[in-house]
DRENGU-845193 format. One line per 5 residues: number of its first residue (from 0); their letters; for each residue x, y, z of C-alpha. Coordinates in steps of 0.02 Angstrom, whole numbers, plus 32768, in hexadecimal, padded with zeros to 4 digits. Example, Ala and Ser with C-alpha at 12.3 -4.5 7.8 and 13.67 -1.06 7.14 Angstrom:
DRENGU-845193
0 = AS = 8267,7F1F,8186; 82AC,7FCB,8165
//
This chain:
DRENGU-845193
0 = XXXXX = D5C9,211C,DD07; D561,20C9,DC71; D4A2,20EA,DC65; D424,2098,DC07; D385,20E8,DBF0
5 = XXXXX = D325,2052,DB92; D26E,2084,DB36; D1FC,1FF3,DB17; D179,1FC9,DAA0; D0D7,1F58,DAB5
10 = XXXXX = D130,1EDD,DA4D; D1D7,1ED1,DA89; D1B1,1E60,DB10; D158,1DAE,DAB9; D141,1CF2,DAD3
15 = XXXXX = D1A3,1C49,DA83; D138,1BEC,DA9D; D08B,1C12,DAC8; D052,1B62,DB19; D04B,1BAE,DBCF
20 = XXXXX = CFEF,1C44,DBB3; CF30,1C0A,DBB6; CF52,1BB7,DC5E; CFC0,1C4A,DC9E; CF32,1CB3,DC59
25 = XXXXX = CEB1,1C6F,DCBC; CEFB,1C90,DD4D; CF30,1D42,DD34; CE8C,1D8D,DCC0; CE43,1DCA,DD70
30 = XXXXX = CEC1,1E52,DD6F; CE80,1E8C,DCBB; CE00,1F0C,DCC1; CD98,1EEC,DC3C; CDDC,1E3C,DC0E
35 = XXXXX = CDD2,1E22,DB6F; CE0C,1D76,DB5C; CEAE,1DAD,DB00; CEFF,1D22,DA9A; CFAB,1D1E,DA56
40 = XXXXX = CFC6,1D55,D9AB; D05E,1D14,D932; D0DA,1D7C,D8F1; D0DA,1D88,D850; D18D,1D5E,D820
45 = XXXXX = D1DC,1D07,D8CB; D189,1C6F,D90E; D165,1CE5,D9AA; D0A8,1D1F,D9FF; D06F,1DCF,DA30
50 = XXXXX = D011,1DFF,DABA; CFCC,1EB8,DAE5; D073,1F05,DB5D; D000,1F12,DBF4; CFAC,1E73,DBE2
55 = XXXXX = D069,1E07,DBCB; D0A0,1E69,DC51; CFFF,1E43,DCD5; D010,1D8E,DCB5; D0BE,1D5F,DCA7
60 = XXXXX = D0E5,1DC6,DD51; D063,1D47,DDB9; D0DA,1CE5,DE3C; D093,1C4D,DDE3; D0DF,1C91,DD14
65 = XXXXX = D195,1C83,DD7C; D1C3,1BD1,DD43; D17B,1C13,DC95; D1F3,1C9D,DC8A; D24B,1C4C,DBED
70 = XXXXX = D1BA,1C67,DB9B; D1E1,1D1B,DB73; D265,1D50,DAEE; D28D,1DFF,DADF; D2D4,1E2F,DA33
75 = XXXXX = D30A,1EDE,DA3D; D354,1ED8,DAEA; D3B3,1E38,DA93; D3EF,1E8C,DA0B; D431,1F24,DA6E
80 = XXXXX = D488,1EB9,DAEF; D4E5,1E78,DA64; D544,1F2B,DA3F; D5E4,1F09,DAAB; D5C8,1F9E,DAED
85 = XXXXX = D537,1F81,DB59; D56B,1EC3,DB63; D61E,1EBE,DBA8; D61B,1F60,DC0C; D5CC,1F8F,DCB5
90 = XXXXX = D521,1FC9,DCA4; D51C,2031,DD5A; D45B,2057,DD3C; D3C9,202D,DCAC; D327,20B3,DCB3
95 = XXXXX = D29E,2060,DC68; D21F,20DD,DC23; D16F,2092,DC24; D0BC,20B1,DBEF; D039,20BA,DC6C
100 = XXXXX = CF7F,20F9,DC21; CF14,20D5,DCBE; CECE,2177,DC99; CE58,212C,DC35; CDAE,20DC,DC76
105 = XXXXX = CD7B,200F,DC6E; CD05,203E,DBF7; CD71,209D,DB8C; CDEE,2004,DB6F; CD44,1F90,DB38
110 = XXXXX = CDBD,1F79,DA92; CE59,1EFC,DA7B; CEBA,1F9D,DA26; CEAA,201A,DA92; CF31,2071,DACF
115 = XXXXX = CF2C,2033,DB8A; CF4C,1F8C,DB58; CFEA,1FBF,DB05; D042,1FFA,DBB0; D0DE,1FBE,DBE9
120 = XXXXX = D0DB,1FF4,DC8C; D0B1,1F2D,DCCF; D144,1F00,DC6B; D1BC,1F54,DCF8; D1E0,1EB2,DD5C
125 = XXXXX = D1EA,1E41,DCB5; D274,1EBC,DC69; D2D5,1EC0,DD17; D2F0,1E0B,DD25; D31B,1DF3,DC77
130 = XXXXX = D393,1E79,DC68; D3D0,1E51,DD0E; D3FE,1D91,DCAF; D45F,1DC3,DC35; D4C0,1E52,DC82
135 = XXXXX = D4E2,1DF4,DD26; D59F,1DD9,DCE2; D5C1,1E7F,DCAD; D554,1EDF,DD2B; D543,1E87,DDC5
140 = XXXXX = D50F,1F28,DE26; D48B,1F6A,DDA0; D416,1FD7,DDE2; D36D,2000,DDAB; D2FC,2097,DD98
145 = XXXXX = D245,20A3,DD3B; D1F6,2138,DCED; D129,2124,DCC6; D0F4,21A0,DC40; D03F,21CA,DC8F
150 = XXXXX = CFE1,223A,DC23; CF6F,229F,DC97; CED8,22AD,DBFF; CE83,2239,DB9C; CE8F,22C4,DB14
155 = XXXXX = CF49,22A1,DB13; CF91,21F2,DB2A; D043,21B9,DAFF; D018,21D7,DA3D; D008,2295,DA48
160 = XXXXX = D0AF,22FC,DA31; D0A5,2376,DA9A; D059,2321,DB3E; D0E0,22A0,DB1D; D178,231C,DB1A
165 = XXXXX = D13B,236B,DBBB; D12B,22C4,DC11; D1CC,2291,DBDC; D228,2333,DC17; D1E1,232F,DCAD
170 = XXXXX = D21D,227C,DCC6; D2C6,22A8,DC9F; D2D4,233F,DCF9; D2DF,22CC,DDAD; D366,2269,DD50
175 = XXXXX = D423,229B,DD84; D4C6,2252,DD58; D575,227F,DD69; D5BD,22E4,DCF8; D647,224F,DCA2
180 = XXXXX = D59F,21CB,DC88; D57A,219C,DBD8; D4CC,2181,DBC6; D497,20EB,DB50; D3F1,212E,DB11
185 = XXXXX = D379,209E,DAC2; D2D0,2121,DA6E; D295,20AD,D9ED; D20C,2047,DA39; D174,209A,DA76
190 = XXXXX = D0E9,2103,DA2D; D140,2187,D9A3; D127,2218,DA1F; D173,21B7,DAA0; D20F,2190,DA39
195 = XXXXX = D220,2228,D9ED; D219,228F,DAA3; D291,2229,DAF0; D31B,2244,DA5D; D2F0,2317,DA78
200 = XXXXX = D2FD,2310,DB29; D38F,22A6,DB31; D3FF,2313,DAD2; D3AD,23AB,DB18; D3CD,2371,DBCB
205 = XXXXX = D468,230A,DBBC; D4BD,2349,DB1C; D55B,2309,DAD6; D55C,226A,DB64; D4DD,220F,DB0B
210 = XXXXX = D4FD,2181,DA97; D458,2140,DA37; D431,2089,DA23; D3D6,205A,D98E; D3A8,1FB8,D93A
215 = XXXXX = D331,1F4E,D8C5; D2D8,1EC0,D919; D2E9,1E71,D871; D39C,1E86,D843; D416,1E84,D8F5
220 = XXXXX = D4B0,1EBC,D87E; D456,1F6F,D877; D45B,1F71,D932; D4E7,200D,D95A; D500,209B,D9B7
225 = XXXXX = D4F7,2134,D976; D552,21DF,D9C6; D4EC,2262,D9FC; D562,22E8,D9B7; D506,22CC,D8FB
230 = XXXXX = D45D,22F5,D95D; D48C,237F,D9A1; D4DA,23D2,D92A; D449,23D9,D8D0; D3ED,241E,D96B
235 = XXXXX = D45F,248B,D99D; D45F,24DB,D8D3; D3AE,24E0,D8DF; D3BF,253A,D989; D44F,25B7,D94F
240 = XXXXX = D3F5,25E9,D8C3; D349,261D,D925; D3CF,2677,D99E; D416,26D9,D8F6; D36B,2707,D8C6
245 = XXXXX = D33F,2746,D97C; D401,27AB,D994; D41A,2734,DA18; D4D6,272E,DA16; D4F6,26FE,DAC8
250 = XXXXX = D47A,2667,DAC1; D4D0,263E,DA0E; D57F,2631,DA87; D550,25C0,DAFA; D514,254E,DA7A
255 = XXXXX = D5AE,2546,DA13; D615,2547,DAAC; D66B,24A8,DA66; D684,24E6,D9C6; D6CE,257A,D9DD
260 = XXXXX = D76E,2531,DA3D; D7B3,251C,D975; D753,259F,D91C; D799,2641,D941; D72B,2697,D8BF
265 = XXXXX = D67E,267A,D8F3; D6CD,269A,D9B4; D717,2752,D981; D674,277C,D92C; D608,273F,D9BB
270 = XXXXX = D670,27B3,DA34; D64D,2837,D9C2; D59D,281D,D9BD; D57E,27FF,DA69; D5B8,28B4,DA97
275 = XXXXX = D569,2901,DA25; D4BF,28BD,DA52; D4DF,290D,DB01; D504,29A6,DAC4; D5CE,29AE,DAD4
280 = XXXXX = D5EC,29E5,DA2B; D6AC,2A1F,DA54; D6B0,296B,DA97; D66E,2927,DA00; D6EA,2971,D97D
285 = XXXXX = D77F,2948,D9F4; D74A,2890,D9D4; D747,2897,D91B; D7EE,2913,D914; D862,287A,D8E0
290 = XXXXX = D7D7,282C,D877; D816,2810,D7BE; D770,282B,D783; D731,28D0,D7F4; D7DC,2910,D80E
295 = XXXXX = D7D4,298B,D79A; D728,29C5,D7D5; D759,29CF,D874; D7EB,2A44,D860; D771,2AB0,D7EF
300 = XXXXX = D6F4,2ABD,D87F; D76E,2B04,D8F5; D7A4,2B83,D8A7; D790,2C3B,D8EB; D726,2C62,D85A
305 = XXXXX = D6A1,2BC3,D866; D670,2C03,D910; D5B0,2BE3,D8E0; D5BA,2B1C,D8C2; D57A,2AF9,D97C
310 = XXXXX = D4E3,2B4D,D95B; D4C9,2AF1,D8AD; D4F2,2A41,D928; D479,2A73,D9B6; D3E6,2A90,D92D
315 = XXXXX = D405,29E6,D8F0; D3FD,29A4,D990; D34C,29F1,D9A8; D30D,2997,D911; D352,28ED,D943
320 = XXXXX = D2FF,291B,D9EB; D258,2935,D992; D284,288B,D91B; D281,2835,D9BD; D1CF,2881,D9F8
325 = XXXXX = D240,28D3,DA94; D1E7,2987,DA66; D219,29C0,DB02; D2CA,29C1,DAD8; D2AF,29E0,DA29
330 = XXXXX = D276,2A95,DA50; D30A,2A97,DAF4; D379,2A87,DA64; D338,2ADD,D9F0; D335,2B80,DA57
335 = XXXXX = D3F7,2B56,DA92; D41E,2B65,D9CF; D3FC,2C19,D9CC; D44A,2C4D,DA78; D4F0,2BF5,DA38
340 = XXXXX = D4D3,2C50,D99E; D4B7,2D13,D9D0; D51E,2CE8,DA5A; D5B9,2CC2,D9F4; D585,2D53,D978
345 = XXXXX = D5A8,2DC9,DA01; D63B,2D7F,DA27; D681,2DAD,D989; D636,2E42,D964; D63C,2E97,D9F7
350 = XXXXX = D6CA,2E4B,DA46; D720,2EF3,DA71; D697,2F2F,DAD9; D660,2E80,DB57; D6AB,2E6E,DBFC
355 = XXXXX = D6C5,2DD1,DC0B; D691,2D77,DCAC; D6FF,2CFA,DD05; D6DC,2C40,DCEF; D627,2C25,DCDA
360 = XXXXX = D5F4,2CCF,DD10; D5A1,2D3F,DCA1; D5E8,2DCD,DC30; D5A3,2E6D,DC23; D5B7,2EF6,DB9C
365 = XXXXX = D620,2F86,DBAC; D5EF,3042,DBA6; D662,303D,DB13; D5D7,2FD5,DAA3; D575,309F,DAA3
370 = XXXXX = D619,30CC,DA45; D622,304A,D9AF; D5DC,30A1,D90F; D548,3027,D900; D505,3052,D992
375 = XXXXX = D521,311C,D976; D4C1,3103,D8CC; D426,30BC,D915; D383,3109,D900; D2C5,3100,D91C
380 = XXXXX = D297,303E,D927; D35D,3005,D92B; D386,3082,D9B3; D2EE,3041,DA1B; D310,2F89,DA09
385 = XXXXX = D3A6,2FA7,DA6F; D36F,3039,DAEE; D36E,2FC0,DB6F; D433,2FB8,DB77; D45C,308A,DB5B
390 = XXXXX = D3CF,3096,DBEE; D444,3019,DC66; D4DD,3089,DC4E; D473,311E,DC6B; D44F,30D5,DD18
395 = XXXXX = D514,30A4,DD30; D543,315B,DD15; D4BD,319E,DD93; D4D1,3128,DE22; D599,3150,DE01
400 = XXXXX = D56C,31F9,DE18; D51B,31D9,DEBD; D59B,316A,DEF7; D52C,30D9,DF01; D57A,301B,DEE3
405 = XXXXX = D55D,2FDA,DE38; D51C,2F25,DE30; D522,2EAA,DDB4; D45D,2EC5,DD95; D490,2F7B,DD60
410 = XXXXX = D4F9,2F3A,DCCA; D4C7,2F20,DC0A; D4D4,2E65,DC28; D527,2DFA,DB83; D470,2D9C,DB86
415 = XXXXX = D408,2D47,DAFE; D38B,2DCD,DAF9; D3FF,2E60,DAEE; D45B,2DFA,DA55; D3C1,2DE5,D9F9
420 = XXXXX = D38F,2EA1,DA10; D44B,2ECF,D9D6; D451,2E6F,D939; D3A7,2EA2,D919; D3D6,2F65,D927
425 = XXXXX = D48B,2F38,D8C1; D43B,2EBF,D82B; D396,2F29,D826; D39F,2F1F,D76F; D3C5,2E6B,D760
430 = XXXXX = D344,2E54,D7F9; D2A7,2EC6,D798; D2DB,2E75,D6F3; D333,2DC6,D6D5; D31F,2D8B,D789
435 = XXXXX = D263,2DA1,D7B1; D253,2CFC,D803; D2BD,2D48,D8A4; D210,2D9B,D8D4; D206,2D00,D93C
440 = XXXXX = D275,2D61,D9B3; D21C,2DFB,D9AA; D15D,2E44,D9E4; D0E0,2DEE,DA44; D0EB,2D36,DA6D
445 = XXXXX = D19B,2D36,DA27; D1EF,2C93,DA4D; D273,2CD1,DAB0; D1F3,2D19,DB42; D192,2C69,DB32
450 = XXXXX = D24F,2C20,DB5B; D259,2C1B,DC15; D195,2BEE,DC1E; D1B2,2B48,DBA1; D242,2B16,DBE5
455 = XXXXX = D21E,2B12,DCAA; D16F,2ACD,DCB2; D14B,2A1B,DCD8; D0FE,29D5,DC4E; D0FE,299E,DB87
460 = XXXXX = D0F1,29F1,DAED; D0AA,29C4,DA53; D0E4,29D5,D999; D056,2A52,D98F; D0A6,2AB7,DA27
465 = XXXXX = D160,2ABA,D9DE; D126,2AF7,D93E; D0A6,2B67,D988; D142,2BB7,D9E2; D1A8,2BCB,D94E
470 = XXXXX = D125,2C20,D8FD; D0FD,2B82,D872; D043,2B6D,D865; D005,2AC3,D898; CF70,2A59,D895
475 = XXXXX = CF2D,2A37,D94B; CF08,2985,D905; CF91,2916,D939; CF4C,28A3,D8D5; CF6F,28EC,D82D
480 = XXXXX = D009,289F,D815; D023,28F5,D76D; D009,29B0,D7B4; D082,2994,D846; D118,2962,D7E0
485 = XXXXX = D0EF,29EC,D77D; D0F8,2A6A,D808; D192,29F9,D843; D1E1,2A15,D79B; D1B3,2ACD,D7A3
490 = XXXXX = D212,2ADE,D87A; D2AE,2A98,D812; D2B4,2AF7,D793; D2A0,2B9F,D811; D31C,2B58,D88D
495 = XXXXX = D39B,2B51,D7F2; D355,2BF4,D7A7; D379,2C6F,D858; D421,2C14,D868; D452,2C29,D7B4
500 = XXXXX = D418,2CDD,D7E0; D476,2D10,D86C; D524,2CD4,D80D; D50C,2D09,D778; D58A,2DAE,D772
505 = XXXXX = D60B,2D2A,D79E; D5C2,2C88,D730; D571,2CC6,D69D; D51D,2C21,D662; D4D9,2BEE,D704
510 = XXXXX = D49C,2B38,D6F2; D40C,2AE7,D688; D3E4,2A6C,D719; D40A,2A5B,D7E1; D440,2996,D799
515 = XXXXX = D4AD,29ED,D726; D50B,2A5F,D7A7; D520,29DB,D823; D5AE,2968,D833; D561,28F9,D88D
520 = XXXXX = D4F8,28C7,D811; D57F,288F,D7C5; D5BA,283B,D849; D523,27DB,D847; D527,2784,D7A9
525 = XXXXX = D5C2,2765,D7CA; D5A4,2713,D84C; D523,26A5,D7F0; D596,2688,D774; D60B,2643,D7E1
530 = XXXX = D5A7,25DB,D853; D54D,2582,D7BB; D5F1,2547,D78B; D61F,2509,D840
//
């Protein structure tokens, strides 16, 4: 199926010659309203008249302008009927889009120029017939179908961008075709909102089926169609490159659907990315195991003794969440960071003393854990940071004595809390000294009793809340722009400060930045890379 959808301007439709129009004007000025006695007007260059769109179109459609039609020449439509492919092929359907100001008063259209006057709407019935002409061979069942631009405010007639693009999408949202149609698009003519909407929506709504008609009323050899694929390329780059900015990796897929059929790069780093940003960070280093470029990385990563680079990845994550305003998620992350990370410290320090649950039940501690020599050596503070669990196997042993069941709530459970109060008893030098900032964990209005509280209520949270909660001082103006990416700066810096903390007996250097520690960062400007040069 071939479409047309055919803009026109006020001066696309004019008269050779102009010796009928003062009679045919007498009879059709009652229509006008104000009339304004409009006379023809040469062109400049052709030996051809102008008349205001609405006007031409008012007169010229009276019963009695019929035997007059020849009157009329229409240059553009000429010169695009020429292109052989409009000419010698069916046209199954034309969509005329057409001006129609009637918004505006009588006495607003006292002037000559105004806008109204410059419709096209009355040309409807003059551009049918004529196209109807000369396609007759080619396209004896064309159809027709008009869409009238109608601003709905005076404010904002066809000359103001944005009225104009909503018009125009909601125009072409009622317009459906199938699939295999190419769709001969014709924006030129018209106001330059007008042209310029129809060329967005166009490729927006109908994508790589378009074909563009263009021409110069001056010079019919320029007259050509153009593919869309050059103008939406450099859409769709535009696009893809706010996506990058915004870690929109799924959205940057479906755009380069196409292209990714024969680039394999930019497809294997998208998979990557994509699970990552959901959190599947086994996922994502599966994806990138064959990669020339990550391989290595990878392989490094998975290794029994890198079991802290989740954490380091689920940090990052909470910054891009906070990048992206989402500070919901930025803190949800954040938190996750440093259960994977004491979580996965117990597991290797204390391995010999969990009882491990089956499948996704949880694991408790075993009595054995009041045997290993750090816990025998603790004292004062360090012995009381962990009371909680010697005081659970004190109940075990009684209600054994008694003969009573034990139940799961009876156990030392391998929790978050109980981590944080064993690696604070085993590192309390490192924790007094080096590692002051894990005081978040620790005393009143420690993070990790706000956890459960953030997480389950139903509503926002502001950069001055996440920061609050991570113990960062920040200014309850919003506005201040320059104090909350300072604080911001300051919740990185922490978040990579308690990771490098916890890991440190087993990674000495730690890492100077959360960007520097993840590999997805690197992922990322790879992926940049690669899609600039697409």
């Amino acid at each position: 199926m071939n479409i047309w959808i055919l803009t026109i301007g006020s001066s696309d439709v004019q008269l050779q010659p102009k010796n009928n129009w003062t009679n045919l004007f007498r009879t059709g000025r009652n229509q006008l309203n104000p009339d304004k006695g409009f006379s023809p007007s040469k062109d400049s260059v052709e030996d051809r008249f102008q008349v205001p769109a609405r006007v031409m179109g008012v007169v010229y459609s009276q019963p009695q302008a019929a035997q007059n039609f020849d009157d009329l020449v229409f240059p553009l439509i000429d010169n695009f009927i020429s292109i052989s492919e409009i000419k010698d092929q069916p046209i199954n359907k034309i969509i005329l889009v057409l001006g129609d100001q009637s918004i505006f008063k009588p006495a607003e259209r006292s002037s000559q120029n105004h806008a109204y006057w410059q419709d096209t709407c009355t040309l409807q019935p003059l551009l049918e017939k004529y196209l109807n002409q000369k396609l007759k061979n080619s396209s004896p069942d064309l159809q027709f179908q008009s869409l009238f631009l109608k601003p709905t405010s005076t404010a904002e007639g066809l000359d103001d961008w944005n009225s104009v693009l909503k018009l125009v999408q909601n125009e072409f949202s009622r317009l459906e075709f199938p699939g295999d149609s190419t769709i001969y698009v014709s924006h030129q003519a018209g106001t330059p909102a007008i042209s310029s909407a129809i060329q967005f929506t166009s490729l927006s709504r109908f994508g790589k089926r378009v074909e563009f008609l263009v021409s110069n009323e001056r010079d019919t050899n320029l007259t050509k169609i153009l593919p869309s694929s050059s103008y939406l390329k450099g859409i769709r780059k535009k696009e893809v490159e706010a996506l990058l900015r915004t870690y929109n990796y799924a959205g940057i897929e479906a755009l380069l659907k196409d292209e990714l059929e024969c680039n394999g790069e930019v497809k294997a780093l998208l998979n990557a990315a994509k699970k990552w940003n959901v959190a599947k960070f086994s996922d994502f280093l599966n994806c990138l195991e064959h990669h020339p470029k990550f391989a290595s990385e990878v392989a490094d990563r998975k290794s029994e003794k890198n079991w802290w680079w989740i954490g380091y990845e689920e940090a990052y994550l909470a910054v891009i969440r906070e990048n992206q305003d989402n500070i919901v998620e930025a803190f949800f992350h954040s938190f996750r960071a440093f259960e994977y990370i004491f979580s996965e410290w117990g597991c290797q320090k204390l391995n010999d003393h969990i009882e491990k649950g089956e499948g996704d039940s949880i694991s408790f501690f075993k009595k054995t854990i009041l045997e290993d020599p750090r816990f025998l050596e603790l004292t004062g503070d360090r012995k009381k940071a962990v009371s909680g669990i010697q005081s659970k196997f004190k109940k075990i042993e009684e209600k054994r004595a008694h003969g009573e069941k034990i139940k799961s709530e009876d156990k030392a459970e391998f929790g978050f809390f109980n981590l944080c109060s064993l690696f604070k008893a085993f590192n309390y030098a490192d924790y007094k000294g080096n590692c002051s900032c894990l005081n978040v964990f620790f005393g009143e209005d420690n993070v990790r009793d706000r956890r459960n509280a953030i997480v389950h209520q139903v509503k926002g949270l502001s950069v001055v809340d996440l920061c609050t909660y991570w113990g960062i001082s920040c200014s309850e103006d919003l506005e201040d722009i320059a104090k909350c990416e300072k604080s911001i700066m300051e919740w990185k810096a922490k978040l990579k400060d308690l990771l490098n903390c916890v890991v440190k007996e087993d990674f000495h250097e730690g890492f100077a930045t959360l960007e520097e520690a993840s590999l997805m960062s690197k992922v990322h400007q790879a992926l940049e890379s690669a899609i600039a040069h697409l």
